[in-house]
N, CA, C and O of each residue as an XYZ file, in Angstrom:
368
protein
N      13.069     20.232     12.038
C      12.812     20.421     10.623
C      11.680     19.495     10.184
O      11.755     18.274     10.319
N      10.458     20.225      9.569
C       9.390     19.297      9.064
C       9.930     18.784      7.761
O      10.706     19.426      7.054
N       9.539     17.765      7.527
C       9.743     17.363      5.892
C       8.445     17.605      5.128
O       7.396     17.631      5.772
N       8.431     17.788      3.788
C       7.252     17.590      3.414
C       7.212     16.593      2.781
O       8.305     16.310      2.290
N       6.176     15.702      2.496
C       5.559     14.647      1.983
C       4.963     14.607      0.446
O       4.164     15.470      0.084
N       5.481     13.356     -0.603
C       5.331     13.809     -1.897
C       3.797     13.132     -2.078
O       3.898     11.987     -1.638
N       2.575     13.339     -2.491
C       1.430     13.060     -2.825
C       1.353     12.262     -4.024
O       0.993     12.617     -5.147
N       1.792     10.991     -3.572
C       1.568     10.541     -5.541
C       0.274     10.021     -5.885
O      -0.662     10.069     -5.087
N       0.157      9.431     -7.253
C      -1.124      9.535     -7.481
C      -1.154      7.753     -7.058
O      -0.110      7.259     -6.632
N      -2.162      7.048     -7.183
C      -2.659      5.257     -6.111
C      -1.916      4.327     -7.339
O      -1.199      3.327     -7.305
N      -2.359      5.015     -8.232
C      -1.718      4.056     -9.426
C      -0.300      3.600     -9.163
O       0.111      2.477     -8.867
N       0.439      4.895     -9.366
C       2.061      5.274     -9.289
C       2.231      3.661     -8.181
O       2.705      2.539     -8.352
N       1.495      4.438     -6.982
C       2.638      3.649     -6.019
C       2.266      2.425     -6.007
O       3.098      1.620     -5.589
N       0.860      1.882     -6.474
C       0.710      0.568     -6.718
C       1.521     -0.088     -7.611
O       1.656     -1.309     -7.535
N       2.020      0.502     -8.362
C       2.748      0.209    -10.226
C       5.002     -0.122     -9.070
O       5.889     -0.975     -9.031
N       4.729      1.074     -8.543
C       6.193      0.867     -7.721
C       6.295      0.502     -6.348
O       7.244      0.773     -5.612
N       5.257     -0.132     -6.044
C       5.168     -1.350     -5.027
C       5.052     -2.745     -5.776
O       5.296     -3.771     -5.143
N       4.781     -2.786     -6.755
C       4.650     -4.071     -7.461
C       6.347     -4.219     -7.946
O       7.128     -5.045     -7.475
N       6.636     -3.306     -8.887
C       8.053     -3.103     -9.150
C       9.101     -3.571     -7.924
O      10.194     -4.075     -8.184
N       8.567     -3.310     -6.384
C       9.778     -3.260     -5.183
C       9.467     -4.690     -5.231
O      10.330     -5.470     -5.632
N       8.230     -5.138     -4.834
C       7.905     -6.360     -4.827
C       8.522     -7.344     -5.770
O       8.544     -8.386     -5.115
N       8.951     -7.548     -6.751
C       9.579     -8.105     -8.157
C      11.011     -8.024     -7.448
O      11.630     -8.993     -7.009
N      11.264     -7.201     -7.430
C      12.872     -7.065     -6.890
C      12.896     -8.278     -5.320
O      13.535     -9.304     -5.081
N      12.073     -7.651     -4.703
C      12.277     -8.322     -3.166
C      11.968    -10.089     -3.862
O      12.873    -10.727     -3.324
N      11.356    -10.848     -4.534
C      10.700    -12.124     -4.952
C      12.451    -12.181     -5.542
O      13.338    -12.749     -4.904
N      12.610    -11.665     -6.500
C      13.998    -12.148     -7.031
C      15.203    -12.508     -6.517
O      15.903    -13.438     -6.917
N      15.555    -11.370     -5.162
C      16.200    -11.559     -4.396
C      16.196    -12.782     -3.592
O      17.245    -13.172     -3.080
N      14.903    -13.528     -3.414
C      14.377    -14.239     -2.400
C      14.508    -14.416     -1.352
O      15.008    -15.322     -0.686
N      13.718    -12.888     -1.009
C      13.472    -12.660      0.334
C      12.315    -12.160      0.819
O      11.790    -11.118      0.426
N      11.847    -12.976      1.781
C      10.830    -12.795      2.609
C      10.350    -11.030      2.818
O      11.236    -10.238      2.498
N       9.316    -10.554      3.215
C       8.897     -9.203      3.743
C       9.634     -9.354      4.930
O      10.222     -8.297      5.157
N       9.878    -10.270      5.853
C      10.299     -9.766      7.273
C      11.881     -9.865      7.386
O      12.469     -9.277      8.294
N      12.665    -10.752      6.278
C      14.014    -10.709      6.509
C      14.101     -9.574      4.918
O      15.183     -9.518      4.334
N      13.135     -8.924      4.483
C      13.832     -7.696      3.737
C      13.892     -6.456      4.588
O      14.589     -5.447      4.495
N      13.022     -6.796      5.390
C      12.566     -5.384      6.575
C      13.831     -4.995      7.483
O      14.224     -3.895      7.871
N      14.431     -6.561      7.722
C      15.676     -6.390      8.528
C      16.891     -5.744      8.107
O      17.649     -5.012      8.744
N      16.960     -6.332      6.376
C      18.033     -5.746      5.845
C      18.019     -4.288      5.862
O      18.992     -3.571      6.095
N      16.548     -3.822      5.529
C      16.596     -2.501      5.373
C      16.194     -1.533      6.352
O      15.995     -0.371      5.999
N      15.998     -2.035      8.023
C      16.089     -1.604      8.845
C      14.909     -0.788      9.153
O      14.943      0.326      9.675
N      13.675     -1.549      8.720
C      12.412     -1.024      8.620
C      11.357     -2.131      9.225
O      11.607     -3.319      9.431
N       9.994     -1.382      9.481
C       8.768     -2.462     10.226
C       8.303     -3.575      8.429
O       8.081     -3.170      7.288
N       8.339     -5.047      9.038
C       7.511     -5.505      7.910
C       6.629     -5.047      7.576
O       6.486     -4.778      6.383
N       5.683     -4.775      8.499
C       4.746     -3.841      7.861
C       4.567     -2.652      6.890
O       3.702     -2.366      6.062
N       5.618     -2.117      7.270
C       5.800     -0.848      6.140
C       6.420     -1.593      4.641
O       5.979     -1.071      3.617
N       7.316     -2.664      4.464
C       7.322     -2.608      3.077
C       6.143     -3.660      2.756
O       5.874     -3.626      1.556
N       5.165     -4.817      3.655
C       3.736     -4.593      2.781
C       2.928     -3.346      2.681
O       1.883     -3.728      2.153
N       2.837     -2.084      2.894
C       2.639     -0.944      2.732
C       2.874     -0.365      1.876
O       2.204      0.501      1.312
N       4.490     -1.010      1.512
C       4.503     -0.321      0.106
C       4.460     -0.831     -1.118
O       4.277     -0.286     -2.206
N       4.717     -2.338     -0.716
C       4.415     -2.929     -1.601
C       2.866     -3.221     -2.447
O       2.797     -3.615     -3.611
N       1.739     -2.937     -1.595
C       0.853     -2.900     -1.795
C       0.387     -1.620     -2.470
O      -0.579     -1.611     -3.233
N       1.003     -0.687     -2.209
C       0.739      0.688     -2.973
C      -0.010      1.598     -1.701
O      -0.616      2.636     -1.965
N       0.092      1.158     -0.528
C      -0.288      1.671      0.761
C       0.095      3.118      0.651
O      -0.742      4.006      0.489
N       1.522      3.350      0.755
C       2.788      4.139      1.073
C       3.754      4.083      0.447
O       4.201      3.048     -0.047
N       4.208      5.116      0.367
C       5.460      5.577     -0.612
C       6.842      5.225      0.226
O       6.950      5.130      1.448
N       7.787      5.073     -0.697
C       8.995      4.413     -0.057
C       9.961      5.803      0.233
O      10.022      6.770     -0.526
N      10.788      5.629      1.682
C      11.484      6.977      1.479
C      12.456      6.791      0.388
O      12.608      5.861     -0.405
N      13.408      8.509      0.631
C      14.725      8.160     -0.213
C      15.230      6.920      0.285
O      15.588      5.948     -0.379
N      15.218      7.072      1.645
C      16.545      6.275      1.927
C      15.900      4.834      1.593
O      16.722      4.288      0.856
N      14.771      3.940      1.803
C      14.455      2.821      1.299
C      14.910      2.520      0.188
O      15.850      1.728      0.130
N      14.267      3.172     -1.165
C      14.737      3.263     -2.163
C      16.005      3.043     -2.136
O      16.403      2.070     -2.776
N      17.089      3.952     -1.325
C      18.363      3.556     -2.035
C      18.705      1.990     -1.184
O      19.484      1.269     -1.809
N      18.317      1.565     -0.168
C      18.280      0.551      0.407
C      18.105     -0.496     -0.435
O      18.830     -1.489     -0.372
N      17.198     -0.381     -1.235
C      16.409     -1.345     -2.202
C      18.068     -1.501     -3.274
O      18.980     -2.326     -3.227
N      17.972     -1.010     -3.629
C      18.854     -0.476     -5.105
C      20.312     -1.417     -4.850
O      20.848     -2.215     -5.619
N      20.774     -0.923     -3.260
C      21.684     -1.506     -2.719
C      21.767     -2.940     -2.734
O      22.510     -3.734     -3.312
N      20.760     -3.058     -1.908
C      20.631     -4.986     -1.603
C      20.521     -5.669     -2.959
O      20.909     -6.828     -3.098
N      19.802     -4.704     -4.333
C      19.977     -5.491     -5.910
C      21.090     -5.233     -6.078
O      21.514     -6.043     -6.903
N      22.023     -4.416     -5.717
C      23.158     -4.264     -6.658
C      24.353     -5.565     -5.902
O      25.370     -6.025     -6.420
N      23.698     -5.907     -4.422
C      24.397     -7.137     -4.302
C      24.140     -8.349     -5.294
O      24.971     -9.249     -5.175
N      23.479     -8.485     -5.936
C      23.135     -9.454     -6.936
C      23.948     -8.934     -8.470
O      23.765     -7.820     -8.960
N      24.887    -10.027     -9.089
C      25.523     -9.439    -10.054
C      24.236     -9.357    -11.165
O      24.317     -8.291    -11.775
N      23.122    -10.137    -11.587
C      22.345     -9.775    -12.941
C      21.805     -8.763    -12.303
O      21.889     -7.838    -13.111
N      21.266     -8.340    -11.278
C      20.678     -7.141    -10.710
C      21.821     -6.210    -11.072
O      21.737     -5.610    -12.144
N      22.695     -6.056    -10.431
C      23.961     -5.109    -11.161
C      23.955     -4.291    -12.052
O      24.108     -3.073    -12.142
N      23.683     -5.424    -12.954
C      23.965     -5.351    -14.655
C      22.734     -4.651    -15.470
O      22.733     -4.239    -16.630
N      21.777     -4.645    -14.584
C      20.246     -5.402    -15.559
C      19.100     -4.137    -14.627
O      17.993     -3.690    -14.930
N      19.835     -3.937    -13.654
C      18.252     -2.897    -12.578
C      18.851     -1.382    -12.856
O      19.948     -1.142    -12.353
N      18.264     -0.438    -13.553
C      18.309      0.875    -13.633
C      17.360      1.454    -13.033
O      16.215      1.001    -13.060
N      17.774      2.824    -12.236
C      16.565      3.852    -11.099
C      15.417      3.938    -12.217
O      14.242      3.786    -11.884
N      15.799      4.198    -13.623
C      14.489      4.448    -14.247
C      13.356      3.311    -14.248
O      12.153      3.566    -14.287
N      14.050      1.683    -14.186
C      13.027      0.925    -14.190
C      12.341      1.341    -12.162
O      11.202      1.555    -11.747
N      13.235      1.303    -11.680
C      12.311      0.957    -10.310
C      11.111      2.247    -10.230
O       9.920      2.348     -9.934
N      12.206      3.118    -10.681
C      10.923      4.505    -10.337
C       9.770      3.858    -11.029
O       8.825      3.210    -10.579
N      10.141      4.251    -12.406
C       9.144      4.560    -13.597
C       8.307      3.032    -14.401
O       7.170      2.858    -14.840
N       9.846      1.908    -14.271
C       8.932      0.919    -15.130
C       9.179      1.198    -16.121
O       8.167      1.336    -16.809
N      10.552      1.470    -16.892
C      10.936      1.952    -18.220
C      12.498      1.707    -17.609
O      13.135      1.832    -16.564
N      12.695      1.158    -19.371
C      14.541      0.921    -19.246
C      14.754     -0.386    -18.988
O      13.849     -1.212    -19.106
N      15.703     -0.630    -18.694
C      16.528     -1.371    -18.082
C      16.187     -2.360    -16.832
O      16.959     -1.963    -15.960
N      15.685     -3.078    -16.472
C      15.010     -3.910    -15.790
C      14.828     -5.203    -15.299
O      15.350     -5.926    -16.147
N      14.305     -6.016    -14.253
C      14.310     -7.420    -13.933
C      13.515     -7.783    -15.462
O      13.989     -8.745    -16.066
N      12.342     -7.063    -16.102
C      11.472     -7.712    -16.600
C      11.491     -6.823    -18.425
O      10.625     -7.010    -19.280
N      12.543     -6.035    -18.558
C      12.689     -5.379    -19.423
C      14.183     -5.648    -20.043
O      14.565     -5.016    -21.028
């Protein structure tokens, strides 16, 4: 089964690589012990963090996970801020 691939626009993923990035700094964790948690190359989340590359589903929910181990993350991180940058948020 091919997947297809979503085309976003440089902005987007720069805007939600900065957003993953905020999360990963809060957590305080390194690119190479977040890579582990989430069972990915360091390289790929500076990739995405940089706005390189888009994060899969499953990262994303990876991400979401490892904040929701944090109780103000819990409380305080909604999908609309990570997607979009609206709502509910580390910085909102």
């Amino acid at each position: 089964m091919i997947m297809k691939t979503q085309n976003f626009p440089e902005e987007y993923l720069q805007e939600l690589g900065l957003r993953i990035k905020i999360i990963r700094t809060f957590l305080n964790l390194d690119q190479r012990k977040m890579s582990d948690l989430m069972k990915t190359g360091q390289s790929q989340i500076s990739k995405i963090e940089s706005g390189r590359s888009a994060p899969t589903l499953f990262q994303l929910r990876m991400i979401k996970k490892l904040a929701d181990e944090n109780d103000y993350l819990r409380e305080n991180l909604t999908w609309e801020w990570i997607l979009d940058g609206k709502g509910k948020g580390i910085l909102g």
